[in-house]
C-alpha positions in Angstrom: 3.6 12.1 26.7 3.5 13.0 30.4 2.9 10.9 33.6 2.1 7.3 32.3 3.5 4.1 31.4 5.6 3.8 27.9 3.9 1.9 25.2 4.5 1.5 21.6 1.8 2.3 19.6 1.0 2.8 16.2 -1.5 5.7 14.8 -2.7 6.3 11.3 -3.4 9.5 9.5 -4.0 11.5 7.0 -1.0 13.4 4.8 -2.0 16.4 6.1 -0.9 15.5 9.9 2.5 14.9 8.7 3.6 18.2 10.4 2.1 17.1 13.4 3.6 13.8 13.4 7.4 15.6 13.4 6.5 18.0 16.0 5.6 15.5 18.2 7.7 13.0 17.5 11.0 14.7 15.5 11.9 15.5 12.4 13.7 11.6 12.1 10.2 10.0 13.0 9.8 6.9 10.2 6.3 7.5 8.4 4.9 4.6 6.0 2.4 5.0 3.7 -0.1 2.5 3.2 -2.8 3.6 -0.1 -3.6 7.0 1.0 -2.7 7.2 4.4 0.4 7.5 6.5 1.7 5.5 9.7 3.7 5.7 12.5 5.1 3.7 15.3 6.1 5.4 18.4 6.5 5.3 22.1 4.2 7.5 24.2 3.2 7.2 27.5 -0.3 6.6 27.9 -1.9 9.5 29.8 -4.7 11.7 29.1 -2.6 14.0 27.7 -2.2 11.6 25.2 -5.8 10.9 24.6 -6.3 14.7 24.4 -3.7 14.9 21.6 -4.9 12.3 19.8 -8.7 13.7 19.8 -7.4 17.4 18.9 -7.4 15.3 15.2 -10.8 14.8 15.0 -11.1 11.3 13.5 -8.5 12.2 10.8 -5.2 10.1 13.1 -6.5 6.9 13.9 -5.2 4.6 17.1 -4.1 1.0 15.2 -2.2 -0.5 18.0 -2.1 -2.4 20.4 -5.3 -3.8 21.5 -5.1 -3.0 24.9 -4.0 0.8 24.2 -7.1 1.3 21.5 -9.4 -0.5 24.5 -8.2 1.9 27.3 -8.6 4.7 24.4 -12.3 3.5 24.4 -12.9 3.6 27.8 -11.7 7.0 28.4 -13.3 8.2 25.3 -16.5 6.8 27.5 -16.2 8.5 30.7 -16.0 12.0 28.4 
């Protein structure tokens, strides 16, 4: 997602973001479900346009991996 190094990460979220999921991601995006709610693995590139995507969700698409990723996520999440 624009300007930053590639990382697989992994994000989970509720069924209602499926939609989201495929328009970021494509229509052939693998989702698992795990209980109630959904998962994906993809590659983005860590930028704060990625951060600001991910907090358009309002706590309802959750950063799961990798540690690093979710620490940087922190961080930034900080200096806002």
């Amino acid at each position: 997602m624009y300007g930053g190094r590639t990382e697989l990460v992994t994000l989970q979220f509720e069924k209602k973001l499926i939609g989201s999921i495929y328009d970021k991601f494509g229509e052939k995006t693998n989702i698992g479900k795990c209980g109630d709610e959904y998962f994906v693995a993809a590659e983005v590139q860590i930028s704060p346009t990625f951060w600001s995507w991910l907090i358009t969700f309002k706590g309802q698409m959750k950063l799961t991996a990798p540690d690093t990723v979710i620490a940087e996520y922190k961080e930034w999440l900080k200096d806002i």
